[in-house]
N, C-alpha and C positions, 0 to 999 in steps of 0.2 A: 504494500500500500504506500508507504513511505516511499518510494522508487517514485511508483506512479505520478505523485505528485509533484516529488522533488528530482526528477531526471537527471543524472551527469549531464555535463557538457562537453558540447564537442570545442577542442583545444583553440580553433579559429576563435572561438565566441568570449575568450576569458580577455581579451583588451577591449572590447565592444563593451562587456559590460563591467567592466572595470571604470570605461570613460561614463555611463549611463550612470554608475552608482556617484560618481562624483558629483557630474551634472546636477542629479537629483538635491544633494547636499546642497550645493551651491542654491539654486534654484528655492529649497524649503527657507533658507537662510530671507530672502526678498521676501517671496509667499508662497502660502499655504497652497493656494490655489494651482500657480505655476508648480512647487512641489509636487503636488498630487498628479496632476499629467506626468511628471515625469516619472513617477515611479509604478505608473501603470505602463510609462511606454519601458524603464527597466526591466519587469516583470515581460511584457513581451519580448524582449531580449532574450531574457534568460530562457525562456520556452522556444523561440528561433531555433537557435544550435543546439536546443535538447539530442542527447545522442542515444536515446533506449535502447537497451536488447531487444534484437529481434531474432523468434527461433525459425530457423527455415526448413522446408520439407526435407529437407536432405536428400533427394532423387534427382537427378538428372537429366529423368525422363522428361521432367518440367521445367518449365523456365520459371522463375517467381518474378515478380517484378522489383525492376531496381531504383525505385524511387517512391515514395509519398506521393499523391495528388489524383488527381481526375483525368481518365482517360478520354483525350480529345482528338483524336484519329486512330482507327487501324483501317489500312490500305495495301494495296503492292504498290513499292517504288524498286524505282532503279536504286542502289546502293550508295553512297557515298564516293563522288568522284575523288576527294582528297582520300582515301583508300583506294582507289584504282578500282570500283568494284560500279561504275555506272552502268559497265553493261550486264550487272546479274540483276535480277528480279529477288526483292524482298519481301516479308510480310513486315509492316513498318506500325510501330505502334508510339503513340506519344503521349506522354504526360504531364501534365500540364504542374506546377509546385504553388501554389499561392503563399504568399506571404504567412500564412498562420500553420503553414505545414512545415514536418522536421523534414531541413534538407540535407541530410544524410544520405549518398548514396550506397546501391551492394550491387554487384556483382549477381545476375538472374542463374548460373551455373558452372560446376567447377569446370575449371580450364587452366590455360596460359597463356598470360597477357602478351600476344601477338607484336602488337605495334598502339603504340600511342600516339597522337598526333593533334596538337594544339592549334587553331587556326583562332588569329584576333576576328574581330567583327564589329559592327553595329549592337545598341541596345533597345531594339524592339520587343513591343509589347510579345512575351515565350507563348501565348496562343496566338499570334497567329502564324498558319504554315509557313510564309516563309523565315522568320525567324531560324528554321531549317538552315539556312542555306546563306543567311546575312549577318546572322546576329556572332557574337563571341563566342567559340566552345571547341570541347575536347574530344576526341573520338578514341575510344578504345576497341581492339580488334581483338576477339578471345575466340582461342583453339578450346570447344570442348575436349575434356576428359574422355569424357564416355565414345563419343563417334566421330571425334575429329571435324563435327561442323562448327563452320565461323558464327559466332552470335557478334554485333555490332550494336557500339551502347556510346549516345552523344551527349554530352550535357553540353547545355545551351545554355547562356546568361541573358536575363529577361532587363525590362525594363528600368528596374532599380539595379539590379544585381550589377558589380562590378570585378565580380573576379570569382573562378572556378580553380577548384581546387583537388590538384591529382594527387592521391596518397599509393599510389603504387607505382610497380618500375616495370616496362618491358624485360618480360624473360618469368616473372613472375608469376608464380606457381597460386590458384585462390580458389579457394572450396565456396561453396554455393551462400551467400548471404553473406559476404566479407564485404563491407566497408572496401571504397575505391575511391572516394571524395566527396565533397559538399560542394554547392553553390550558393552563393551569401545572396541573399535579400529576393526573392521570387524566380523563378526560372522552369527551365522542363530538362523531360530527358526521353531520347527518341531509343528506341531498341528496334534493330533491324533482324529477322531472324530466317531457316530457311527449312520447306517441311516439315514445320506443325501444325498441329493444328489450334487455330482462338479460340482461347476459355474465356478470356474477357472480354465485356462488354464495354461499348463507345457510353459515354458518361457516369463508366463508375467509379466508385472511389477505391485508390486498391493502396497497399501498405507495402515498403519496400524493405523486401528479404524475406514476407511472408505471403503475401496474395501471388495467384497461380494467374501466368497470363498467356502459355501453351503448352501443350502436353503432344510427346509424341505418337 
């Protein structure tokens, strides 16, 4: 229970609300008033980089999703051309992060992180599609374990957000619901996949490292 309400934090978030709690101080010092805003916008802070346990299916037969938020496309696309992969057909599914979601990324299945590839961008609004393809973000290219297919996973930085954040290294080895990065202040994250079949639905709300979003 205690967890629940009081969540670690992810390590990004400890100078954000470090400066939030100051602010605060300063601010009660003037007034109450301004005070009080600011220590509900602290308390938002501190819930942002919430970092929770999450348990994952542990099967590989499924992808789980790798992010927090609302599913607001699944389509077939061509692949990511900064991967070299435009001319494969993908099942492409994306997720939208709002601001009141933990942006905490994982890893949908074990693998080996293939190639990583950072491309700057634009900060457009992360629902709309092309934000895909303009905005800031990072492409990770993972060799499953189990069958040797590519799964492809993008964080995208949204309109607030100003910076993504990789916690793993090419060559590296990641069991299914492993933490890969966050993105600060709203964003999405697109997962490219190939040969399964959608368990998830277009507007639902799915939980990253635990909701199932294809099964072989």
């Amino acid at each position: 229970m205690f967890n629940s309400i009081f969540p670690k934090i992810h390590k990004e978030g400890y100078k954000f609300l470090a400066i939030s709690i100051l602010a605060t101080f300063v601010a009660l010092f003037f007034s109450k008033i301004i005070g009080l805003v600011f220590i509900i916008f602290t308390i938002w802070v501190y819930y942002f980089f919430r970092d929770p346990e999450r348990y994952s299916i542990n099967d590989d037969n499924y992808l789980i999703s790798p992010a927090d938020g609302l599913i607001t496309n699944i389509s077939e696309r061509s692949g990511p051309e900064e991967l070299r992969l435009e001319n494969i057909t993908y099942t492409k599914i994306s997720i939208f992060m709002n601001v009141f979601n933990c942006h905490v990324n994982r890893v949908p299945v074990s693998g080996k992180v293939e190639e990583i590839y950072y491309k700057p961008g634009k900060f457009l609004n992360a629902s709309l599609d092309k934000a895909s393809e303009e905005n800031e973000r990072n492409y990770f290219k993972i060799k499953s374990n189990k069958n040797n297919d590519e799964i492809i996973i993008v964080q995208i930085a949204g309109l607030i957000a100003r910076r993504i954040v990789c916690e793993v290294e090419q060559g590296q080895q990641l069991n299914q619901g492993d933490r890969i990065g966050m993105i600060r202040f709203g964003s999405r994250v697109d997962i490219y996949f190939k040969n399964r079949k959608v368990l998830a639905k277009l507007g639902q709300n799915v939980i990253a490292g635990e909701s199932l979003l294809a099964s072989e």
